[in-house]
LOTITI-810499 format. One line per field, with one value per residue (C-alpha): residue number from 0; residue in one letter; x, y, z. Coordinates in pm, 1 decimal. Each point is the difference from the previous one (the first is absolute). Layout:
LOTITI-810499
zafi = [NUM  ...] $
mitor = [A  ...] $
px = [X  ...] $
py = [Y  ...] $
pz = [Z  ...] $
This chain:
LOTITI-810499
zafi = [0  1  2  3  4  5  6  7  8  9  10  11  12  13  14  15  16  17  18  19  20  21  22  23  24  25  26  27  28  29  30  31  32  33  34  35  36  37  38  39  40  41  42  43  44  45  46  47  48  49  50  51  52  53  54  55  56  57  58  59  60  61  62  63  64  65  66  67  68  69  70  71  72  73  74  75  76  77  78  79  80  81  82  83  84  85  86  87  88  89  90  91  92  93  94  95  96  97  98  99  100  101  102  103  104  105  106  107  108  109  110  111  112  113  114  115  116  117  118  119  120  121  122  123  124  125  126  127  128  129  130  131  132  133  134  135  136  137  138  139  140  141  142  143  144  145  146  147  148  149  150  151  152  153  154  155  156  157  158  159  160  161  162  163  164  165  166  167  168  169  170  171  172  173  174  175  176  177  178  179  180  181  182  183  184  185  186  187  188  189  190  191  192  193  194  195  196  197  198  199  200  201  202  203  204  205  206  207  208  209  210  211  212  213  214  215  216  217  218  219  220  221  222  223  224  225  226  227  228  229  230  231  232  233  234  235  236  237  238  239  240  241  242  243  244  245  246  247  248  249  250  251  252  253  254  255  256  257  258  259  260  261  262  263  264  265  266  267  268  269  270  271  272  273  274  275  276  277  278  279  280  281  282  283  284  285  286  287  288  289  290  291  292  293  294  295  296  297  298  299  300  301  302  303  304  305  306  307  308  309  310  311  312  313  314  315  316  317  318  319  320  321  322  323  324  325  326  327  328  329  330  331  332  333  334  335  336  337  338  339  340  341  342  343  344  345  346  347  348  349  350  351  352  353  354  355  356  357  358  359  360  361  362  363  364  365  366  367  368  369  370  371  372  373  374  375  376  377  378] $
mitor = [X  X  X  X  X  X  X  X  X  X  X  X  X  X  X  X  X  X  X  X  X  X  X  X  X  X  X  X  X  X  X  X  X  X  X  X  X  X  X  X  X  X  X  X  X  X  X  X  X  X  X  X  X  X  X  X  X  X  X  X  X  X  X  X  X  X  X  X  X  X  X  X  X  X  X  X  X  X  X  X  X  X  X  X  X  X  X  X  X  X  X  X  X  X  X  X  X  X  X  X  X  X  X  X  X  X  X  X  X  X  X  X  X  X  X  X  X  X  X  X  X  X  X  X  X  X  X  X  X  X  X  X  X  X  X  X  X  X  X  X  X  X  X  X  X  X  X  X  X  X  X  X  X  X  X  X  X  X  X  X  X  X  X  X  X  X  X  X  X  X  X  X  X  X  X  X  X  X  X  X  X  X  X  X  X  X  X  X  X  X  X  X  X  X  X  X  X  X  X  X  X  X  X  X  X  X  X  X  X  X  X  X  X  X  X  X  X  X  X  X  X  X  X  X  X  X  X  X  X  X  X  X  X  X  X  X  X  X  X  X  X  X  X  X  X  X  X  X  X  X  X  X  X  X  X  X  X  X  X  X  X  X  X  X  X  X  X  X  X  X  X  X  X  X  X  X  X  X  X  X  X  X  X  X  X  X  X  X  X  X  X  X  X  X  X  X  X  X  X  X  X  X  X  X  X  X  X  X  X  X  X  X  X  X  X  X  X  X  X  X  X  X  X  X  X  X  X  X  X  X  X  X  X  X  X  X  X  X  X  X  X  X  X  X  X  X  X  X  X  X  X  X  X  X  X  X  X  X  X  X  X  X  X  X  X  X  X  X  X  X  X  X  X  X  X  X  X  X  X] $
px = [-1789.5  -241.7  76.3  -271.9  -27.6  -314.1  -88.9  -227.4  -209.1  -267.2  328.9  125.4  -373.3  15.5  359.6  -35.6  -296.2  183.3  290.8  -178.4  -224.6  378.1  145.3  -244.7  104.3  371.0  58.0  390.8  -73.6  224.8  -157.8  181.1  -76.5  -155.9  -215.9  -278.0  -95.8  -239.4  265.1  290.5  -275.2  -28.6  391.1  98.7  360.8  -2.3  249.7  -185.0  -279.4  -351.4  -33.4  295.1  -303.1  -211.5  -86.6  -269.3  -19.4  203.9  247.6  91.9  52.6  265.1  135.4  113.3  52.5  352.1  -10.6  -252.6  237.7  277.1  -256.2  -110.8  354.9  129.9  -310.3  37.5  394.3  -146.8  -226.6  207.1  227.9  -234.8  -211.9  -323.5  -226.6  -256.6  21.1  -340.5  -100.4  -278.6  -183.8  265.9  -54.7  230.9  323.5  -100.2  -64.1  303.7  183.7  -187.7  90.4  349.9  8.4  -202.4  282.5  230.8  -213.0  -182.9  -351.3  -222.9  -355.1  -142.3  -285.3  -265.8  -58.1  125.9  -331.3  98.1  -378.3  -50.4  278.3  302.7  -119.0  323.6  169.6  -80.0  273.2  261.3  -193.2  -18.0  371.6  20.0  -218.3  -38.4  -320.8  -254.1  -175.0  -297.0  -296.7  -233.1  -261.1  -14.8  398.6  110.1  -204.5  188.3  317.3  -20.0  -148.3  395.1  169.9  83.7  -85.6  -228.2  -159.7  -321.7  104.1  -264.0  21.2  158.7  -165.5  -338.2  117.1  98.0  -325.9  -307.4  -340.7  -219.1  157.1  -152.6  -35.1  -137.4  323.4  202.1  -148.7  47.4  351.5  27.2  -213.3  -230.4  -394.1  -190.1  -331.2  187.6  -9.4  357.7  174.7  394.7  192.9  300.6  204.2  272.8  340.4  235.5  68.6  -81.0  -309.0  -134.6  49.7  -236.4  -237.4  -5.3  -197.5  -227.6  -94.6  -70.4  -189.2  -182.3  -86.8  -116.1  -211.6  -139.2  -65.8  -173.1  -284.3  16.0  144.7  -4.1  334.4  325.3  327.7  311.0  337.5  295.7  319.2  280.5  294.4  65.6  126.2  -324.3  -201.3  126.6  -63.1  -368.4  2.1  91.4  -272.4  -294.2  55.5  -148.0  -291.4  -140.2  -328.8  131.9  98.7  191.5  168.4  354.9  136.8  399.5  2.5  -205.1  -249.7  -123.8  -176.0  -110.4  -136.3  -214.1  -101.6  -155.2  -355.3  163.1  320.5  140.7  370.0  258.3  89.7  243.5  61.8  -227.3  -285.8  75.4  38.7  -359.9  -152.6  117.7  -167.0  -298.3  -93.4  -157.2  228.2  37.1  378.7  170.7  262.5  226.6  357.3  238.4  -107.4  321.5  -62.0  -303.1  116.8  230.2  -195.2  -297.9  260.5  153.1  -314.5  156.8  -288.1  -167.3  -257.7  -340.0  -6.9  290.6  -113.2  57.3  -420.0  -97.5  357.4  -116.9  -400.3  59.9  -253.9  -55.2  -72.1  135.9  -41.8  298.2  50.6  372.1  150.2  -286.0  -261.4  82.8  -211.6  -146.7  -368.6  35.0  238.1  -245.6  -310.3  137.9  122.0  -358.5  -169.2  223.6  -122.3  -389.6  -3.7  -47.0  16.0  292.8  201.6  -112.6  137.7  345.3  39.7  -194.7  278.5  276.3  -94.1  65.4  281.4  142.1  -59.6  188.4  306.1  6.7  226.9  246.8  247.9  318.0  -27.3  -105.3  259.9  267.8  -158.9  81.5  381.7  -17.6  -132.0  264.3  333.8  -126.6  -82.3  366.6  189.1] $
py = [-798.1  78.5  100.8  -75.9  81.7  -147.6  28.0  -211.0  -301.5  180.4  161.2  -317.6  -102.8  267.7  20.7  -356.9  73.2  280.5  -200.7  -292.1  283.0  201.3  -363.7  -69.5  354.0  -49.7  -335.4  17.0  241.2  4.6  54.7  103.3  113.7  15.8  -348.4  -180.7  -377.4  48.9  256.7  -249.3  -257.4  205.8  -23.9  361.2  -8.2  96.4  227.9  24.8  -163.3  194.1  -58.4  254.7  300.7  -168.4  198.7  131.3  281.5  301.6  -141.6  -306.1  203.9  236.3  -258.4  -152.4  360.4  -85.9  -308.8  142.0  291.7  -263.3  -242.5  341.0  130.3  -371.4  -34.6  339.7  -90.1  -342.1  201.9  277.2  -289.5  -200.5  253.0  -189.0  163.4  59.7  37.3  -137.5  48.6  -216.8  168.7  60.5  389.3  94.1  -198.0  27.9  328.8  136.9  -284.3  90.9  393.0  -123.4  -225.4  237.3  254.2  -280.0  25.8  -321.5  24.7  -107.1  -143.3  -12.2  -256.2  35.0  369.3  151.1  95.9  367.5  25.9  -117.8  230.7  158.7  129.0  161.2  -302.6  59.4  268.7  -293.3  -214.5  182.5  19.7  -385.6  -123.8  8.8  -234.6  -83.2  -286.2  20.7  -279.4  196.2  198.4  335.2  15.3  149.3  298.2  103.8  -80.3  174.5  290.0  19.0  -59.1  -371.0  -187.1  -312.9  -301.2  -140.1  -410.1  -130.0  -267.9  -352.4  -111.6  72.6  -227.2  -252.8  -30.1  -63.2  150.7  -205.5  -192.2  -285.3  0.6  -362.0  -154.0  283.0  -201.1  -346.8  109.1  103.7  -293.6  270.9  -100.2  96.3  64.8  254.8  369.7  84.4  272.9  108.2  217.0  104.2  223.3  31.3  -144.2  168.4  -55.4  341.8  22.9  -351.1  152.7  278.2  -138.4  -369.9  58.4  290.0  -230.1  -336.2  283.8  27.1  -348.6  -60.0  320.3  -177.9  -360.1  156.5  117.6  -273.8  -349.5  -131.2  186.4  -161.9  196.4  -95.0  152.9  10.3  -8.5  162.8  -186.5  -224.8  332.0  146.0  -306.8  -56.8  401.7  -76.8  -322.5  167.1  239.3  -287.7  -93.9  253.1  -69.0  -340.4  41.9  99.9  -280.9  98.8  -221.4  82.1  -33.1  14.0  254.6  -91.9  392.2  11.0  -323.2  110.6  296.7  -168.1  -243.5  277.5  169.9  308.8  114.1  228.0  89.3  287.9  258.2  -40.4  -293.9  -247.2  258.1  -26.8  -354.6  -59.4  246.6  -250.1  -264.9  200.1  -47.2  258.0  140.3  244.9  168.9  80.8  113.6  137.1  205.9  -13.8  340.5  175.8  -124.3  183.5  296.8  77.6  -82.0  248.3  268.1  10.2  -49.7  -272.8  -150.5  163.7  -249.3  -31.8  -395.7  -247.0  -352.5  -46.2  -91.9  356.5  178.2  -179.7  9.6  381.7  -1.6  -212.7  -268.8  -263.9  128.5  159.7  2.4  147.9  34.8  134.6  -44.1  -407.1  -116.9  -314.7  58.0  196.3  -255.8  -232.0  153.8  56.3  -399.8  -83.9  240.0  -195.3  -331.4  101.0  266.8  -126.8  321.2  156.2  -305.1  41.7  385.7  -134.2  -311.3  196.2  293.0  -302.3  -151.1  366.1  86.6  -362.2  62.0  304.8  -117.1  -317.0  146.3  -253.6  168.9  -189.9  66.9  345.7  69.3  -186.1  198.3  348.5  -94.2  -78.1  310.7  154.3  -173.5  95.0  331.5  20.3  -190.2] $
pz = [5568.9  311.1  334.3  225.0  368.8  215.9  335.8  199.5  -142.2  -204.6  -188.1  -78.0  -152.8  -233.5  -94.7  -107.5  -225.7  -142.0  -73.2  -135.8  -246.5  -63.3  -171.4  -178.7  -192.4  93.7  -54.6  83.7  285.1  301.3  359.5  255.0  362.2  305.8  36.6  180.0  -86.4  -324.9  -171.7  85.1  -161.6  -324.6  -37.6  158.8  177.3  304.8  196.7  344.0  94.8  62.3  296.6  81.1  -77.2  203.2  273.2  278.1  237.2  40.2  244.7  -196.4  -275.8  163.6  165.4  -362.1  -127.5  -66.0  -170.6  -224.0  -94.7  -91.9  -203.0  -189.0  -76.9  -93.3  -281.4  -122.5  -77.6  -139.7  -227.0  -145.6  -60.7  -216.3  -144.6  -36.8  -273.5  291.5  367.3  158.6  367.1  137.2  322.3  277.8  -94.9  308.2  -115.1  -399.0  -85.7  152.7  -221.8  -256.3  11.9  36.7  -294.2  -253.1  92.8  -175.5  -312.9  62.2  -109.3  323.5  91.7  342.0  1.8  252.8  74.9  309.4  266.1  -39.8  -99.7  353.0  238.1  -42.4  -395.2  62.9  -104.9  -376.6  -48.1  58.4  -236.2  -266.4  24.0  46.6  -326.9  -318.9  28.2  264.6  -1.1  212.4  52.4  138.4  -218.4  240.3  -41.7  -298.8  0.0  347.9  -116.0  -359.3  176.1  136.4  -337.0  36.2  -299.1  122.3  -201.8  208.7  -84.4  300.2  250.8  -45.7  235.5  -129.4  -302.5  220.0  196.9  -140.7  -69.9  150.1  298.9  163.7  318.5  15.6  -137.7  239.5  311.5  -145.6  -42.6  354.1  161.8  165.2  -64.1  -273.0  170.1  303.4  -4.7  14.4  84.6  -85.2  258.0  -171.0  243.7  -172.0  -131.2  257.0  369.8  103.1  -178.2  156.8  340.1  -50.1  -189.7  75.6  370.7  -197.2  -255.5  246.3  209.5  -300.8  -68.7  346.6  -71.8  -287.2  111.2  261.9  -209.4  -256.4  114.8  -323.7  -121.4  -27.0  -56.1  -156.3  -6.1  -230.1  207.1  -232.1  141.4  346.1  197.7  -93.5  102.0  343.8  65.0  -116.3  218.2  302.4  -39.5  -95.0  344.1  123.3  -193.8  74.2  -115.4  -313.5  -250.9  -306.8  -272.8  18.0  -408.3  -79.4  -276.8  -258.0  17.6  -344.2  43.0  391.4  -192.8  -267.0  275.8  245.8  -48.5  143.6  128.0  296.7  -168.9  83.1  -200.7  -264.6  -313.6  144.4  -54.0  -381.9  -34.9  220.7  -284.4  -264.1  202.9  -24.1  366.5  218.8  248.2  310.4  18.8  337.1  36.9  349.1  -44.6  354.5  196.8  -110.9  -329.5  -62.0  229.1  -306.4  -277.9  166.6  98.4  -334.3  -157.2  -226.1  -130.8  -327.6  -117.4  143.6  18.2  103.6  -156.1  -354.1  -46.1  87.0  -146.9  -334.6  9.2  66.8  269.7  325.3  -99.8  247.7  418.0  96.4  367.9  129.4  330.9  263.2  -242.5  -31.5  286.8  82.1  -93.9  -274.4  -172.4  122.8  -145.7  -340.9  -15.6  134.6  -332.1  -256.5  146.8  -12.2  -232.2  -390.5  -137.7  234.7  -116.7  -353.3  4.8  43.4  -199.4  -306.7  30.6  84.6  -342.6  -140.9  97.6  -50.4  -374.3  -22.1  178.8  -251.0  -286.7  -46.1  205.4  -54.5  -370.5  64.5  217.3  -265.9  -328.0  228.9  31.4  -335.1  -144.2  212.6  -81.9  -382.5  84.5  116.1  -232.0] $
């Protein structure tokens, strides 16, 4: 039996591969746990629904501080009750690896799959994993040196989604797909998922645009909208931008991404999934002011680059331009070079292609073969 725990969607994504990779070994396998749509799909029972992890900011967080605690203590009693063989964790570092310390304390052997940004801030963290896991799983290449470097055994499996996507997208049949014209230079602004983030960046990145049209008339821009709430924010703000015109999509950003000659996208996942569209990009990216007041003042931040391009090329690679530094010209300039530039553009989709190929290791079996070698390890 497995006890699996995911939180958010990209969880669910690879929970579901690792299921569908663990039953091919364990045929009569039992899955229990916390679910999303694709594990539920892959025949994992569910005993809360995902979205119950699925949280953003500090003060919605606190806020549920309490159900949280009485979801955690409820599974724990569900687990030591079953005794699965292995206790797996999928992202949701926060609420799992607290679970996870809990539950090895039972004797339950435990895996926490995605690794924790401790590499990133608060390498504090690590003392409470190692006492949390008896395997990471991590899916980035610069990971397992940090983490064995603090004792915690780690198996490098790589990316799912760089399986998923492919080599050589086409950007042709991306704009088809979209209805946008072939012959148009487009552009995709991708401000980001959340509400917050779309009201700081949405009226930097239009200022951007206008910036841009400006000195070359010929650009279009279009603009994945993550969900309705997200699109009316956006909407509100295009009105303050009539000479702007941008193609409003529902969803639908991996195919805005192979569509676009270059892109203008915050800081965080979307960074990593424009790489694997091998499309030039700029990254902005603007905390609240009291959110970076803390994270300067306790000096929380240990990596030179934020977006996963640079974190992974080991250089800069892609423009980083954060908080005061994210102004309109300069984000304009740098859009402007990867539209007339050949060779800038060819720097980043040469070291996209790369990096694409090291990520593409067949994660879910990967990931499946490590929890093997572990349960016989133990047995």
């Amino acid at each position: 039996m497995f006890f699996l725990v995911a939180g958010e969607v990209s969880g669910d994504m690879l929970a579901a591969g690792l299921i569908r990779e663990l039953r091919k070994r364990y045929p009569e396998a039992r899955f229990v746990g916390v679910t999303g749509p694709r594990m539920r799909a892959e025949g994992c029972e569910s005993l809360a629904d995902i979205e119950a992890l699925s949280l953003f900011g500090i003060s919605e967080v606190i806020g549920q501080i309490p159900r949280l605690l009485r979801l955690r203590q409820r599974l724990y009693k569900d687990i030591v009750r079953q005794r699965p063989d292995v206790f797996i964790g999928i992202d949701a570092p926060a609420f799992n690896t607290r679970l996870e310390a809990r539950v090895r304390r039972a004797g339950i052997t435990t895996v926490h799959y995605v690794c924790p940004t401790a590499w990133a801030w608060r390498a504090g963290r690590t003392r409470g994993i190692r006492r949390a896991v008896d395997r990471m799983l991590a899916i980035f290449p610069f990971e397992p040196d940090f983490f064995a470097a603090h004792d915690i055994p780690v198996t490098f499996v790589g990316h799912p989604l760089a399986d998923e996507l492919p080599a050589h997208p086409d950007a042709a049949a991306a704009r088809d797909a979209l209805g946008l014209e072939r012959a148009a230079r487009w552009v995709g602004l991708l401000p980001g998922s959340r509400g917050a983030e779309v009201d700081r960046l949405g009226p930097l990145f239009l200022e951007v645009a206008r910036w841009l049209v400006r000195r070359d008339p010929s650009v279009r821009f279009v603009a994945p909208m993550a969900n309705q709430r997200v699109r009316a924010r956006f909407e509100a703000e295009l009105e303050r931008f009539p000479d702007v015109d941008v193609e409003l999509v529902d969803g639908r950003s991996r195919e805005v991404m192979r569509a676009a000659e270059a892109l203008l996208v915050a800081s965080g996942t979307a960074t990593l999934e424009a790489l694997l569209a091998k499309t030039p990009m700029v990254v902005a990216y603007e905390l609240s002011g009291t959110n970076y007041w803390i994270a300067r003042s306790l000096n929380l931040i240990k990596t030179e680059f934020v977006s996963m391009p640079n974190l992974l090329a080991g250089r800069r690679l892609v423009p980083e331009l954060l908080q005061t530094d994210a102004q309109v010209p300069m984000l304009g300039a740098w859009l402007y070079r990867l539209l007339h530039s050949p060779a800038a553009r060819a720097e980043q989709i040469d070291a996209f292609e790369a990096i694409h190929a090291g990520l593409a290791r067949d994660a879910d079996a990967r990931a499946a073969e490590a929890v093997a070698e572990l349960m016989e390890a133990r047995s």
